[in-house]
N, C-alpha and C positions, 0 to 999 in steps of 0.2 A: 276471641270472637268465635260461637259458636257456628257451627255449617250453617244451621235455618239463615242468620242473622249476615252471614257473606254472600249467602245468596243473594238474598233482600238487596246488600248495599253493591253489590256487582248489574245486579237489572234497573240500578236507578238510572236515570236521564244523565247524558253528557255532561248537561251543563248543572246538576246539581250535586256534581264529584268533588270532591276536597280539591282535586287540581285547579280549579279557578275560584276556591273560595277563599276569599279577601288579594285576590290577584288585582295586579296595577294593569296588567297585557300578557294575555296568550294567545298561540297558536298551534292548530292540528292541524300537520304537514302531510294533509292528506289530499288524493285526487280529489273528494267534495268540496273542500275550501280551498282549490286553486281558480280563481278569471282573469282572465290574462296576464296571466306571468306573478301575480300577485295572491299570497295566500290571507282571506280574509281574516281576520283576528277573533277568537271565540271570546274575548274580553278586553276590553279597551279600546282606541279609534287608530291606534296605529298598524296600515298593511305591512306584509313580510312580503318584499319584492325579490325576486328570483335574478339572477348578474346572467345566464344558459338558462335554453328552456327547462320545462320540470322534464326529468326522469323519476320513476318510481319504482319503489320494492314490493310485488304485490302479493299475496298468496287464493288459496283457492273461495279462501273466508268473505273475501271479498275486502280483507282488510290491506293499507296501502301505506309507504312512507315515503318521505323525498327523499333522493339519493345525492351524497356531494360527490364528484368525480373528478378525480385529475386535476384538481387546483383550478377548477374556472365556475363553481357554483359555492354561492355563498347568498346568507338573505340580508338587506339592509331592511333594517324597520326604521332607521331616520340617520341621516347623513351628516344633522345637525343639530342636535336633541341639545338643549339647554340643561343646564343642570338644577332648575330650581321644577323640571317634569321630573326628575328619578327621586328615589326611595334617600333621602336624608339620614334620618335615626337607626332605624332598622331594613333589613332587606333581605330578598330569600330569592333564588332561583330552581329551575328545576327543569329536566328535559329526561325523556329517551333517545339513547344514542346506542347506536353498532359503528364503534369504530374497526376499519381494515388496515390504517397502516399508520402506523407510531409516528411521531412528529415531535423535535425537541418542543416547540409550540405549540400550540393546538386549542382552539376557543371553541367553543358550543353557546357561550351566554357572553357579550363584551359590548360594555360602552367604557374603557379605559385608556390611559396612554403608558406606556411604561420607556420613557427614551433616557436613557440616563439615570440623572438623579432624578429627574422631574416624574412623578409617580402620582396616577392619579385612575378614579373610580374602580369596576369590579371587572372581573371577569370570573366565571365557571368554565375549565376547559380542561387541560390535559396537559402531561408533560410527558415525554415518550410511552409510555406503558401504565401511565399510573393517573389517573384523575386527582384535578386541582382544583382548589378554588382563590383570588387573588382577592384584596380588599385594600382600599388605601383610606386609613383616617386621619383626622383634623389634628389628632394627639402624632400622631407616629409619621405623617408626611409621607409618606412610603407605602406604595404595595408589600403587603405583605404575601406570601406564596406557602398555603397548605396543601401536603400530599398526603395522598393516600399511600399506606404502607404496604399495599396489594398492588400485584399487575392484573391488570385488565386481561382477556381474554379478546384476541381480534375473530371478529366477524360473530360476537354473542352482545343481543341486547341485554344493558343496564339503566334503571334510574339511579341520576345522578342528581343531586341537592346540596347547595350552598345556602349557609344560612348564618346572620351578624344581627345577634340581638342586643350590642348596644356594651355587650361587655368580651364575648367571646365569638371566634369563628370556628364553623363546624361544618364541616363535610360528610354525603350521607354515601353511601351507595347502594342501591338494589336495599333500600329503607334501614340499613346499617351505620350508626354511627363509626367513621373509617378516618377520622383524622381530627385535631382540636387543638385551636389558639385560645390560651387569655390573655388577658390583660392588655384587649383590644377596647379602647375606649375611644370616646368622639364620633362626631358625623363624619359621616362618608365624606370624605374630599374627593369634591370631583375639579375638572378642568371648565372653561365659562361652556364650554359645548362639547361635544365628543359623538363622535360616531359610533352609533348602534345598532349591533347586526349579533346575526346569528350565524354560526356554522363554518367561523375561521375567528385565527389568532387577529387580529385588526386593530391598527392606531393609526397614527399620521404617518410611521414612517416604512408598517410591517404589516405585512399582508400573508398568512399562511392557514390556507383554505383548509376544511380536513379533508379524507377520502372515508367517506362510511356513511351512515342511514341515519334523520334524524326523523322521529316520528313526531313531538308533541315539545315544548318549550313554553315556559312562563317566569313573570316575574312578580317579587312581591312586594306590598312596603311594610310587611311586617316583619316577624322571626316566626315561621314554621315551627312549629314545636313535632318533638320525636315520633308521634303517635299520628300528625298527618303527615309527615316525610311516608312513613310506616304504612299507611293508607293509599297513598300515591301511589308507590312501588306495588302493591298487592289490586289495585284497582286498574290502572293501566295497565296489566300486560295482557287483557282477554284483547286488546284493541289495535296489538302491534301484529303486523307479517310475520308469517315463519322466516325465518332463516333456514334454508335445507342444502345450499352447497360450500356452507363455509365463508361466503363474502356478501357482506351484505350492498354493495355497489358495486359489484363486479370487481375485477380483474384491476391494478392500477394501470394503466399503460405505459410505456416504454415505446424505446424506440424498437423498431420494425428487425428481425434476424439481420439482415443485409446489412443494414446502416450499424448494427451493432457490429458485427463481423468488421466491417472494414473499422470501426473504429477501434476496435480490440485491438486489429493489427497493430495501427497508426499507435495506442497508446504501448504495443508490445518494442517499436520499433524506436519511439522515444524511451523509454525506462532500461533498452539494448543501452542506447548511446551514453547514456549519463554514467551508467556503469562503467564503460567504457573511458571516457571521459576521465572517471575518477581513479582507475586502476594505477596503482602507483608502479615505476619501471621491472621493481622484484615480483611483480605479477599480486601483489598483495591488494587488499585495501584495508582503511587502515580504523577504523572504527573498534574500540576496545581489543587493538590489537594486541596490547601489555597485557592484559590479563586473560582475553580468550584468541589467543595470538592465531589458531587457523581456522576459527569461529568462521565469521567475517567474508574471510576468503571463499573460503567453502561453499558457503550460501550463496554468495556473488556469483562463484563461476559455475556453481550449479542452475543458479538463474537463467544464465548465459546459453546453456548447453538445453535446456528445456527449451529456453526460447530459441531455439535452431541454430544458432553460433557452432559451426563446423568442429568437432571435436581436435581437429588438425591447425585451426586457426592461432597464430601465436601468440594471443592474448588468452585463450584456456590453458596451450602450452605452457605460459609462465606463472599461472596461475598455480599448475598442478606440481611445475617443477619444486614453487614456494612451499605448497602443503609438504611436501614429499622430503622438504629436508629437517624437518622437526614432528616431532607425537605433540598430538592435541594434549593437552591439558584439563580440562574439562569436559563432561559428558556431551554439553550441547555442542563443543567444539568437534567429539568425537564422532557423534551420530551424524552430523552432517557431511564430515570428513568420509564415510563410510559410502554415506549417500553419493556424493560428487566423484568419485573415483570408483563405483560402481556403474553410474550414469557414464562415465569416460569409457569403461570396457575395453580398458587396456589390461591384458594379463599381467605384464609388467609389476603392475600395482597392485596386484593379487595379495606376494608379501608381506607388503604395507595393512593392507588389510586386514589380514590373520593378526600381525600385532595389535590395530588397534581397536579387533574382536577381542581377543585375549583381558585388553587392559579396560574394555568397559563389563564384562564379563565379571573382573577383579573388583570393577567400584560396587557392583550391589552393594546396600546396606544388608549390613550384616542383623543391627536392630530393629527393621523392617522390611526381610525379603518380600523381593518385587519394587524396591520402590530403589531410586537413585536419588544422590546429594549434587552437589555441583565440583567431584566429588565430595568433597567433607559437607560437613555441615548437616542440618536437619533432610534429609529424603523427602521428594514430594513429587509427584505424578506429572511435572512440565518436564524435570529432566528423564522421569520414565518412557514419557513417551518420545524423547531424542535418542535414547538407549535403545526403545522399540524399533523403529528406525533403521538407526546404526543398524541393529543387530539382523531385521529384515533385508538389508540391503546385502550385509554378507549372506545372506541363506541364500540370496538370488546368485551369488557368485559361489556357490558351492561349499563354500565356510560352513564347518559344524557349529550348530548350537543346540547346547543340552535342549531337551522336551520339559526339563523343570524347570530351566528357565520362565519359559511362557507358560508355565501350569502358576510358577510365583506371580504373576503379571497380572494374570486375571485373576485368580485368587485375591488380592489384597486391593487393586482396583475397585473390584464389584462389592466384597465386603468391608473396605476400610476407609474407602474411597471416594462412594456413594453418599448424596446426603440430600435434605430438603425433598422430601417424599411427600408428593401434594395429590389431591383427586381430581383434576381439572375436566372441564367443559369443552369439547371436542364439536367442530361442525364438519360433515363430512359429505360428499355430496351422494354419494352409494348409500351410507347405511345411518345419513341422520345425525339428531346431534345425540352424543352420549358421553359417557364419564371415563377417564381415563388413567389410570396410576400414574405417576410420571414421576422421575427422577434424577439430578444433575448428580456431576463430579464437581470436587473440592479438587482444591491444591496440596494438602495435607490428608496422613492418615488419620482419621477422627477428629478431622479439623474442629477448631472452635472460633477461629482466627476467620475465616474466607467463606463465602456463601456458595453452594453452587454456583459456576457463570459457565459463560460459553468457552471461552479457551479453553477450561478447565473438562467441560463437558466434551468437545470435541476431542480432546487426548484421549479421554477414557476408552471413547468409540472408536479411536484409534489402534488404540490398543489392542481391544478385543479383536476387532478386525485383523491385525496383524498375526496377531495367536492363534486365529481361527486358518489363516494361510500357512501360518511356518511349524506349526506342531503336527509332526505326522500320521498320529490317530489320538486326535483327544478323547477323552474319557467319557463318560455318559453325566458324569458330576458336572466338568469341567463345558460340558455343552450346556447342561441347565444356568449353570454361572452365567457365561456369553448370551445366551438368551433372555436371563434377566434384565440386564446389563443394558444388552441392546434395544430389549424394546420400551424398558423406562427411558433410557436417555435419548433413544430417536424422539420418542414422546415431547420430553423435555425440549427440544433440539427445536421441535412442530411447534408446541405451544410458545415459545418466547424468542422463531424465529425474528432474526432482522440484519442489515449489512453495515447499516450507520455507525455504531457503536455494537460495546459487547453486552453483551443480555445479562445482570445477576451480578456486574461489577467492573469497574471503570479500568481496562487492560488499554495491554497493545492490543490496536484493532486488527491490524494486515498479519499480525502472529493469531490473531481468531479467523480469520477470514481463511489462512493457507488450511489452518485446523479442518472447516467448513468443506472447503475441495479436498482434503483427502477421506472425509467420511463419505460426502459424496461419491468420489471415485471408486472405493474402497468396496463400498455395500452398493456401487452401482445402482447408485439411487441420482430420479432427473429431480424430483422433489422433497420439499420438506414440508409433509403436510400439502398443503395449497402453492407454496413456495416455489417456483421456482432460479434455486438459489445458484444456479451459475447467472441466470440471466440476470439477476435483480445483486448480486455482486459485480458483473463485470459492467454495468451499467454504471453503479456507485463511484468503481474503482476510474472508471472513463472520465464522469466529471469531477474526482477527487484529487486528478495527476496535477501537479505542479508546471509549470512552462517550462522546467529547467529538465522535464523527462521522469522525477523523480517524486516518490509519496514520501509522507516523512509523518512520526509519530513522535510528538517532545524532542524534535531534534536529530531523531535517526533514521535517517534518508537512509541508509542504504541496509538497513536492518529491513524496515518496510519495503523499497524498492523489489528488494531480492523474494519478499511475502508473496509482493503483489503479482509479482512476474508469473510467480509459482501456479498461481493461482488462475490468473489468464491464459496458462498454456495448461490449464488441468493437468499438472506436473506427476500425479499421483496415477494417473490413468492411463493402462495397458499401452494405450495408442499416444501416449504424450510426446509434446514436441511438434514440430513443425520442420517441415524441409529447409535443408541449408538457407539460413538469412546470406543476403549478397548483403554486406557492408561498401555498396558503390554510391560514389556521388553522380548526380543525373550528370548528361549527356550535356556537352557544350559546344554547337554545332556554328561554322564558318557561314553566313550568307553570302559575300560575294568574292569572284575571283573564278578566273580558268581553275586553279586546282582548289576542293574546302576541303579544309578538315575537321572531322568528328574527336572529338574526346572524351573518353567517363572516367570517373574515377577520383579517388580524392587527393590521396599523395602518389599513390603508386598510376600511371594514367595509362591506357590504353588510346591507341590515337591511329585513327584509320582516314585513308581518301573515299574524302564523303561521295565525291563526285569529280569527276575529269571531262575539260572542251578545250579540244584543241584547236587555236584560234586559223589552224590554215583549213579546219575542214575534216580534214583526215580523219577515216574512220580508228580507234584506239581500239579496235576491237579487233581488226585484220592484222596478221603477224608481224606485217614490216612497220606497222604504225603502233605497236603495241607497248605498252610502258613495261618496263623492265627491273624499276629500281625506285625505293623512294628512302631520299635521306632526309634523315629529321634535324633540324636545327633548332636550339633551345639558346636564346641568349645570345642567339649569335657564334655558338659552338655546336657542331655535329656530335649529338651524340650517337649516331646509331643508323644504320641504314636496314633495306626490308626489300627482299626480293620479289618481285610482283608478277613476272612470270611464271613462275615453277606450279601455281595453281590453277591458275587463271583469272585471277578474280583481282582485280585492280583495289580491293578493298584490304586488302592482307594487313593485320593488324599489328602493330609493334608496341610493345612497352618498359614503360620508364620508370622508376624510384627516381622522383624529386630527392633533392638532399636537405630540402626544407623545406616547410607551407610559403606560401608566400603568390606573387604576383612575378608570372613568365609571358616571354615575350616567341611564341613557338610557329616554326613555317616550315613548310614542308619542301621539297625540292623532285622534282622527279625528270629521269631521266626516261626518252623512249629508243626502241630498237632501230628507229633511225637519227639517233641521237640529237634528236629534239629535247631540251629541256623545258621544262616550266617551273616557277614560282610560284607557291601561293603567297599570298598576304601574309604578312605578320598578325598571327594569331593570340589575344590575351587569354591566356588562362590561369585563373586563379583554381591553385591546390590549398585544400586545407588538410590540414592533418590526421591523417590514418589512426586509428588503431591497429594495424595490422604491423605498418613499417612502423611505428613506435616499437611497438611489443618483438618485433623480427628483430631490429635494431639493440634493444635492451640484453635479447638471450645471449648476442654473442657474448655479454663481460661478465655475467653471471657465472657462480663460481667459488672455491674455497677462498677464503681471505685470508694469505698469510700471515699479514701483515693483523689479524686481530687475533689469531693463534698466537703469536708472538708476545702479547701481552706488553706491550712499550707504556711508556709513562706519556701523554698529550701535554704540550702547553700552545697557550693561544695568544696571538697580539690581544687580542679580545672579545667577549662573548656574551649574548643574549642571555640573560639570568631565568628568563620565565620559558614556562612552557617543555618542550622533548627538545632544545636546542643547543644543550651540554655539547662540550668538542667531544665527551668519550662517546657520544652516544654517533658519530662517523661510524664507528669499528662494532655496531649493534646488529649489523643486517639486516639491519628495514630502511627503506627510504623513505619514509614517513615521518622520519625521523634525520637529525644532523646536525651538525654546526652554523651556527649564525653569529658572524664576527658583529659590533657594535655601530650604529650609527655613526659616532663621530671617529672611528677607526679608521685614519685615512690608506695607513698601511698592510692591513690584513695577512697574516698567518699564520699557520698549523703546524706544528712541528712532534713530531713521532722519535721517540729514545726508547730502542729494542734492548733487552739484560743481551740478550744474543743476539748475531746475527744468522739474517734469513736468507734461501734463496731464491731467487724472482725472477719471473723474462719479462714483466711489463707491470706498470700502473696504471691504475683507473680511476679517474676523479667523477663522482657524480653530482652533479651540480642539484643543491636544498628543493628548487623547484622540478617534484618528481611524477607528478601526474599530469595531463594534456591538460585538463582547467586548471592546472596552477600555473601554467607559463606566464611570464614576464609578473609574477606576484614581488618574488626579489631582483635584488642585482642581478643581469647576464654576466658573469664574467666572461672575457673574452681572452685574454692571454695572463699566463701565469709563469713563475720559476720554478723550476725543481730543483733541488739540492741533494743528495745523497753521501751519505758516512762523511758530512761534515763537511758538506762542498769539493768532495775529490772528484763528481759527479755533478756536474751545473749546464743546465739548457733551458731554453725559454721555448716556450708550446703557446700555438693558438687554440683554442677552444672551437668546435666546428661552427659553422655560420647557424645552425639550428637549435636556438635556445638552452632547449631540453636534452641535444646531446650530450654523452658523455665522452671524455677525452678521453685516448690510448696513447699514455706512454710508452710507446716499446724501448728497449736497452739496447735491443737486438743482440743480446747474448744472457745466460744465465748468471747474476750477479750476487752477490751476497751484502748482504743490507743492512745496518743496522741502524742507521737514522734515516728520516726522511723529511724533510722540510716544504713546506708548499708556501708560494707569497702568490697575492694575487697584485696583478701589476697594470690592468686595465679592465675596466667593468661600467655597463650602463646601467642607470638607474631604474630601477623596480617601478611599479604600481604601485603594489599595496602595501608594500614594506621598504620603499625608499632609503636607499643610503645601507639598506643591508642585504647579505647573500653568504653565500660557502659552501658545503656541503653535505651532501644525506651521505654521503659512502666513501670512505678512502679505501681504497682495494690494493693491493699486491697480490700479483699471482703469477 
């Protein structure tokens, strides 16, 4: 089309534009055609009713569009629209939309149902980033679902056009044919009526509004053909608002700093406990423990220790003890091993360190320096940037690391790394909208296999970031590098932000999301673009938490867990962490009685006199009437008494280690200086179970195992075939792992045959159920036999009244061993594994 002749067809009258020509119903979402709440239709008899008043996107032109906002504006043009009013044979839609914020669903044009199998009429909308159009025929019985093979661009206007002429569906964009079905035959199936609206995903049973700007929308009962889609797209946009700060409906809302703040904690504080919870007694957890055996751990009690858990606490303790007695195996296991014992800042561990700098230093690939395998295997930029990591974490503690290292790192990052080089459309609210290079990371060198995505892209910038910290004077080269680097993949980073899912390819989400907080932290950046991605991540991660405290992605809670944590305490950033977490259970206070008593705490309890009335009168505050002593009685046994003078403060507080959770029956007793006593009440207090007395509890039996030094041959009464439940797998040191004797095994036992004998000052049975959520899953055993070198050595042990403890045999002198026999000889029945039980650990030490 020549200038003269676009001219011409750009100053024609509204209503003689191809957009309403051979239209069934349109509307222009503009302040002229809204009266009362109701946008008049520029073609057909049905109004576009507004659910929220109109808001509008205006500019200075005078031009205007309705704004959708926060999921509570949507237009209904009928509620109960018959199917013998919509388009039958053929049919076409068409709108301009600025979408702001990606939605798995998303509808601009619907009168469909999609619930099930039951599929019926159209919709023109959206699926996260990419514009769709939906069609259900008479031949196929089904919605069919066409995407666009482009992401949209948020807060930039597009015409969009759906079009079914009877053989094929086609989708247009910005007048571009962008996507295509055939072998779509038959009328449109519709349902006897369907609701029809604009400006949300909408059926009977789903309702999801968008957030972004719709200027104009129609429908057809023909098929559009290419040349007016073409016409449409180049005619409409002298008619739409600027866009000039990047959102075309403002901001999406959220909840308020405060309410988010306290819920970050609240979800910091659940995602603590579940951890906690699942830590098994060797301080492990146990999630692909066989193959990345201090992975797992590492990540956990790094979690832990971000999220303010006392670095002194005896669940980090046993944690670090666990790392500390074996080298990681894998890069990912090692970087974070680096990481979690650099976060500890015990010099101790220093050693440990320099080894296993030395041994991820060794894995580089040799066939692509810069880049790490897991180690063997092909190299690729997830485990570089574990190695980055790792090896940053030593440079914080003083550990050399070569300057070529990180010269290799961004080297083959930014040149081998990089890929999908796009020119995209940029709204900025300073300097306008304009054009921008933009660039993601693959997972591979020269990948051909993986597309740009966000995990991927987030490493890279990781990276860089990292090299630009630990290399002592990088190059003039080596800064051009990092600044290519960094300003395509922020780019990228802006353009295809979001929290829901990973941008470019279907990953671990909470492994993208930790990515997201260290670039953040890292480049001390509050946004991405428009973005800002702490608030509109720790938002997501708040409604995404599980009740049981825990995120989970296909299965791995405590992979995700340990992400999320990361990422809620901005773990990456100078100031990370949070003040020592109290792991106390609230206050359980006495209301009546001369003496109350207060208690907090959950196994371990602290227990003070809440209040004292002494029934003759007498002031307890004058010397001769002053309480002097207060003894505690637990069960009906005094454990402990607590001097009440020496302060002065009649509140002086005393405490107890429970010997197990449970329901206590607790009363105080106080004596005064004129030997006046009082009684309080019998006080109930339920303890539930510590973390802390677990894991204090655990360290004492931890320890070399002779007894799997020794190398003995096991045999068993009998044994669970599936699963880690093998008898040798006792003598493995994990308790994640153990023996499980058989259901119908009424006599149960283990018996151990040394080539040599060993020598010993005690035994330690650990009972299969090894973490505070697995209690009562198997049998409790509760007393058992031991035998030694063949029964010259025979006594029978009870098992402690607490579940999950472990039994101390002492010999009480140093013995030398060469068999060992265990019978279990009384046990109660399980939960979830009924009729079976035994052990994670046989120990001699």
């Amino acid at each position: 089309m020549s200038p003269l002749w676009l001219a011409l067809f750009l100053a024609l009258p509204t209503e003689l534009l191809p957009a309403q020509s051979g239209a069934i119903a349109s509307w222009e979402l503009t302040l002229g055609h809204l009266e009362n709440q109701e946008f008049s239709p520029t073609k057909g008899h049905w109004k576009a009713k507004t659910t929220v008043p109109a808001e509008f996107l205006k500019d200075s032109a005078g031009n205007s569009a309705l704004q959708f906002k926060n999921g509570t504006q949507w237009l209904t043009i009928h509620s109960n629209i018959e199917k013998k009013e919509l388009p039958a044979k053929k049919w076409s839609a068409s709108a301009w939309v600025a979408i702001d914020q990606p939605q798995t669903w998303g509808g601009i044009i619907g009168a469909f149902e999609d619930n099930g199998s039951y599929e019926r009429g159209f919709l023109l909308g959206f699926r996260n980033r990419r514009f769709c159009v939906a069609l259900a025929t008479e031949k196929n019985q089904r919605l069919h679902y066409l995407t666009s093979e482009k992401d949209f661009s948020l807060g930039v206007w597009y015409h969009v056009a759906g079009v079914y002429n009877g053989r094929e569906l086609l989708l247009y964009v910005d007048g571009k044919l962008a996507a295509k079905k055939t072998n779509m035959k038959g009328e449109i199936l519709y349902a006897d009526t369907h609701q029809f609206v604009l400006g949300s995903y909408k059926d009977q049973n789903e309702n999801y509004p968008l957030h972004g700007t719709m200027a104009s929308a129609a429908i057809y009962g023909k098929a559009l053909n290419k040349k007016e889609v073409s016409r449409m797209a180049i005619s409409g946009r002298k008619s739409i608002p600027e866009i000039v700060d990047g959102l075309a409906a403002g901001k999406v809302s959220g909840m308020g700093l405060g309410e988010l703040q306290e819920q970050v904690h609240q979800a910091i504080d659940k995602g603590v406990e579940f951890l906690l919870r699942t830590q098994y007694r060797d301080g492990s957890w146990s999630p692909r423990i066989g193959s990345y055996r201090n992975g797992m751990t590492s990540l956990c009690v790094l979690a832990l220790m971000e999220s303010g858990i006392p670095k002194d606490h005896p669940a980090v303790r046993n944690a670090l003890r666990f790392l500390g007695e074996a080298m990681p195996t894998k890069v990912y296991s090692a970087g974070l091993q680096l990481m979690a014992f650099a976060e500890a800042d015990d010099p101790n561990l220093i050693p440990h360190m320099e080894a296993i700098t030395h041994q991820i230093l060794d894995w580089e690939s040799r066939q692509t320096p810069g880049l790490w395998g897991y180690p063997s295997g092909r190299p690729d930029l997830s485990n570089a940037q574990f190695a980055a990591l790792g090896l940053w974490s030593a440079h914080k503690k003083g550990i050399f690391i070569p300057k070529e290292v990180w010269e290799r790192l961004v080297e083959t990052a930014v040149t081998l790394c990089m890929k999908d080089e796009e020119e995209v459309k940029m709204n900025n609210k300073k300097t306008g909208s304009h054009k921008r290079v933009v660039e993601g990371f693959s997972y591979y060198a020269r990948d051909t296999q993986y597309p740009a995505y966000g995990g991927m892209t987030a490493a890279g910038l990781g990276i860089l970031a990292l090299a630009e910290i630990c290399h002592p004077q990088p190059s003039a080269a080596m800064k051009r590098l990092i600044k290519r680097g960094k300003d395509r993949a922020l780019g990228w980073m802006e353009h295809n932000f979001r929290v829901d899912s990973v941008p470019g390819y279907a990953e671990r989400l909470h492994y993208y999301l930790y990515g997201i907080e260290r670039v953040g932290s890292l480049f001390n950046l509050k946004l991405f673009g428009r973005h800002d991605w702490y608030q509109e991540g720790a938002e997501f991660l708040v409604g995404d938490q599980a009740e049981d405290g825990s995120w989970s992605h296909q299965s791995q809670h405590h992979c995700a867990t340990g992400f999320s944590l990361l990422f809620l305490n901005r773990a990456t950033s100078p100031t990370s962490g949070t003040e020592d977490r109290k792991l106390t259970g609230s206050a359980q206070v006495q209301k009546d009685g001369a003496v109350k008593i207060r208690v907090t705490g959950k196994q371990t309890l602290t227990m003070w006199l809440a209040s004292i009335a002494r029934p003759d009168g007498m002031d307890h505050e004058k010397t001769e009437f002053q309480p002097v002593e207060a003894s505690w009685i637990l069960n009906e046994e005094t454990i402990g008494t607590s001097p009440l003078n020496t302060s002065g403060d009649s509140r002086l507080a005393f405490r107890y280690t429970l010997p197990a959770p449970g329901n206590y029956q607790l009363r105080a007793r106080v004596r005064f200086a004129d030997d006046l006593v009082l009684e309080s009440q019998a006080f109930a207090v339920v303890a539930i179970r510590s973390a802390d007395v677990f894991h204090q509890q655990s360290l004492r039996f931890r320890g070399r195992n002779l007894l799997a030094r020794a190398r003995p041959t096991i045999t068993a009464s009998s044994k669970e075939s599936k699963g880690n439940w093998n008898p040798n797998k006792v003598l493995d040191a994990l308790q994640c792992t153990g023996w499980l004797y058989a259901k119908n095994d009424l006599k149960p036992w283990i018996e151990f045959k040394c080539p040599r004998s060993t020598k010993a000052e005690r035994l330690i049975l650990s009972p299969v159920d090894a973490t505070m959520d697995e209690e009562g899953r198997t049998d409790t055993i509760h007393r058992v036999r031991v035998s030694l070198n063949d029964k010259d050595w025979v006594q029978e042990f009870d098992f402690p009244a607490d579940p999950l403890a472990e039994l101390e045999v002492s010999f009480g002198q140093s013995l030398r061993i060469k068999t060992v026999k265990i019978e279990v000889l009384e046990r109660s029945k399980g939960t979830k594994w009924p009729n079976q039980g035994g052990f994670a650990e046989v120990a001699l030490q």
